[in-house]
Kinemage of the C-alpha trace (Angstrom):
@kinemage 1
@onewidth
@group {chain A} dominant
@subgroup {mainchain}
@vectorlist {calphas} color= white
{ca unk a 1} P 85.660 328.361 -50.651
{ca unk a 2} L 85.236 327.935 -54.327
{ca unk a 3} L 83.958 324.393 -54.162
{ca unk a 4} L 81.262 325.352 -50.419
{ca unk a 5} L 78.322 327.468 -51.265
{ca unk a 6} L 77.805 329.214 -48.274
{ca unk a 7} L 73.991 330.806 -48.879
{ca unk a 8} L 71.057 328.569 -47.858
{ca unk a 9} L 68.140 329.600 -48.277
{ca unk a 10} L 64.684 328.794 -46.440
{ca unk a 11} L 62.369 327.624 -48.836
{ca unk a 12} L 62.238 326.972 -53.167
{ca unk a 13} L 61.462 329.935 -55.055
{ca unk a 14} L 63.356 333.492 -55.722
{ca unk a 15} L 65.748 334.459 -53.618
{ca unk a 16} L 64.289 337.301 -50.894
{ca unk a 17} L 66.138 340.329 -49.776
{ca unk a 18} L 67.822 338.842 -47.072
{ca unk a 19} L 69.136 335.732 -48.647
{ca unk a 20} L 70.697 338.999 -51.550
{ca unk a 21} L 71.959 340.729 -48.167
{ca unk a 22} L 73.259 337.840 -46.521
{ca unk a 23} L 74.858 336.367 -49.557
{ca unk a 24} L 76.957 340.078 -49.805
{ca unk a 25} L 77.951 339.401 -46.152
{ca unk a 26} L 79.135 336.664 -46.928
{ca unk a 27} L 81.019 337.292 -49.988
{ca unk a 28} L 82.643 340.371 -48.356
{ca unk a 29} L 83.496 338.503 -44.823
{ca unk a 30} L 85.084 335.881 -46.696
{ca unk a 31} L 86.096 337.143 -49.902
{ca unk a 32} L 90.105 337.193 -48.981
{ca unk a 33} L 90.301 334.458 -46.648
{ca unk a 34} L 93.047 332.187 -46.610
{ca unk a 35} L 93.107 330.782 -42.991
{ca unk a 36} L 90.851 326.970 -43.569
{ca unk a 37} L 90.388 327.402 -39.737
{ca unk a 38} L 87.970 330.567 -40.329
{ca unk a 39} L 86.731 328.773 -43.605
{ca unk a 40} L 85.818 325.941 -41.485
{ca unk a 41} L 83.864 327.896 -38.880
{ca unk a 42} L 81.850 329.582 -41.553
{ca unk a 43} L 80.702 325.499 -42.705
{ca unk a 44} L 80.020 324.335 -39.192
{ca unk a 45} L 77.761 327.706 -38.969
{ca unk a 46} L 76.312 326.171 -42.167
{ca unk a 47} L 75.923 323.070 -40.921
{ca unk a 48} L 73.867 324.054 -38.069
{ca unk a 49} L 71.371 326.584 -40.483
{ca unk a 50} L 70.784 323.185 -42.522
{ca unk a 51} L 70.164 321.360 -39.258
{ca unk a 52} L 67.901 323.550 -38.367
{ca unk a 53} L 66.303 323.791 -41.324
{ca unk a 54} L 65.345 320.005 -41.609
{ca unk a 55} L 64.017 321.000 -37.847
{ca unk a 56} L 61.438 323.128 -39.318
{ca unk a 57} L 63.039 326.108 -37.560
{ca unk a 58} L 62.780 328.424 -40.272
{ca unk a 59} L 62.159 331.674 -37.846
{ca unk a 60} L 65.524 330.699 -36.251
{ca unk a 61} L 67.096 330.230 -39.428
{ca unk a 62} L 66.312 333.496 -40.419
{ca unk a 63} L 66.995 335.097 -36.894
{ca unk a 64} L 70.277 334.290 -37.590
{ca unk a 65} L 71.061 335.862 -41.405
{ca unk a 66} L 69.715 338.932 -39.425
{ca unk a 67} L 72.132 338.992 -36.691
{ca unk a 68} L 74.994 337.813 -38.755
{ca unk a 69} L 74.468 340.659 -41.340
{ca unk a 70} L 74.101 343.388 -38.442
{ca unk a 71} L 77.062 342.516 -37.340
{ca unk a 72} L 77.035 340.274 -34.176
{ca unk a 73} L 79.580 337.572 -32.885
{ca unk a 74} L 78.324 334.585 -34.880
{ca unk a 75} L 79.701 332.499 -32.601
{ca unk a 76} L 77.503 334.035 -29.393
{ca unk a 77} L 74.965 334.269 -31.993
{ca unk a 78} L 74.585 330.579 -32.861
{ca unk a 79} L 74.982 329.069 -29.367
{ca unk a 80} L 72.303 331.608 -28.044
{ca unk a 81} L 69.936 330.320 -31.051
{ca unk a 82} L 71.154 326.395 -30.102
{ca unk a 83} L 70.691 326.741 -26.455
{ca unk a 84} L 66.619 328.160 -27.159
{ca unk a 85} L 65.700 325.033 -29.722
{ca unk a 86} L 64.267 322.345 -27.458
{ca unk a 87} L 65.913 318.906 -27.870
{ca unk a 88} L 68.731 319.544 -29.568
{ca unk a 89} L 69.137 316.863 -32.040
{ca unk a 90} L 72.339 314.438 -30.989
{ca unk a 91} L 74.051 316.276 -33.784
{ca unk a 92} L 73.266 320.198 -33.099
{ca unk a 93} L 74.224 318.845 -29.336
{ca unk a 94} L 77.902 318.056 -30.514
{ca unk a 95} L 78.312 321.288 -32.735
{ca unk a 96} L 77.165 323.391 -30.070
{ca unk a 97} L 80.148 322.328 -28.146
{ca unk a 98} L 82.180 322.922 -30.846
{ca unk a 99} L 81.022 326.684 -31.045
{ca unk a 100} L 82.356 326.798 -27.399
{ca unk a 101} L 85.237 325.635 -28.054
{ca unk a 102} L 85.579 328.542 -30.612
{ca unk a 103} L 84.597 331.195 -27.926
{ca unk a 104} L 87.094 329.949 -25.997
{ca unk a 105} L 89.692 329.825 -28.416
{ca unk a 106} L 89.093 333.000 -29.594
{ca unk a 107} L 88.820 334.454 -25.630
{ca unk a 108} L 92.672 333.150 -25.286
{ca unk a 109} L 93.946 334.898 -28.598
{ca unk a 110} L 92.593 338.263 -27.247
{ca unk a 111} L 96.145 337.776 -24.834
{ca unk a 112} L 98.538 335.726 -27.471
């Protein structure tokens, strides 16, 4: 984690009060993680808020520091934001699989 900065934010300029409030999420959700396969999770959730940046989706992009710092499933959160953007690029088309793939995976752990 040291090395992956985790806060985007939307535009240049100061930082606004939710980029401060999602930054403490963040440092708090991940502050003692040691398991790379949550740490990995966090980047592809990255990944897609920089997609979606370059998309000019900046309403979505904030949707989601919202939902994530109220508390929601980021996974359900990000494939609900991925399956309203229209023409997914080929990339956010491949990570949203991905993000099923971690609903499921986290579905079958409920029993293991």
């Amino acid at each position: 984690m040291k090395n992956f900065n985790y806060v985007i934010k939307d535009g240049s300029g100061r930082y606004s009060n939710l980029d401060k409030e999602y930054s403490k999420f963040l440092e708090t959700t991940l502050k003692d993680v040691q398991d790379d396969a949550i740490l990995y999770r966090w980047e592809t959730y990255n990944l897609i808020m920089s997609e979606l940046l370059e998309l000019g989706k900046i309403n979505l992009f904030n949707e989601i520091k919202y939902r994530f710092t109220d508390g929601e499933d980021p996974n359900k959160v990000m494939l609900e934001i991925l399956e309203r953007v229209p023409n997914l690029s080929g990339f956010l088309w491949l990570i949203r699989k991905r993000i099923v793939e971690y609903i499921d995976e986290d579905f079958e752990n409920q029993f293991y």
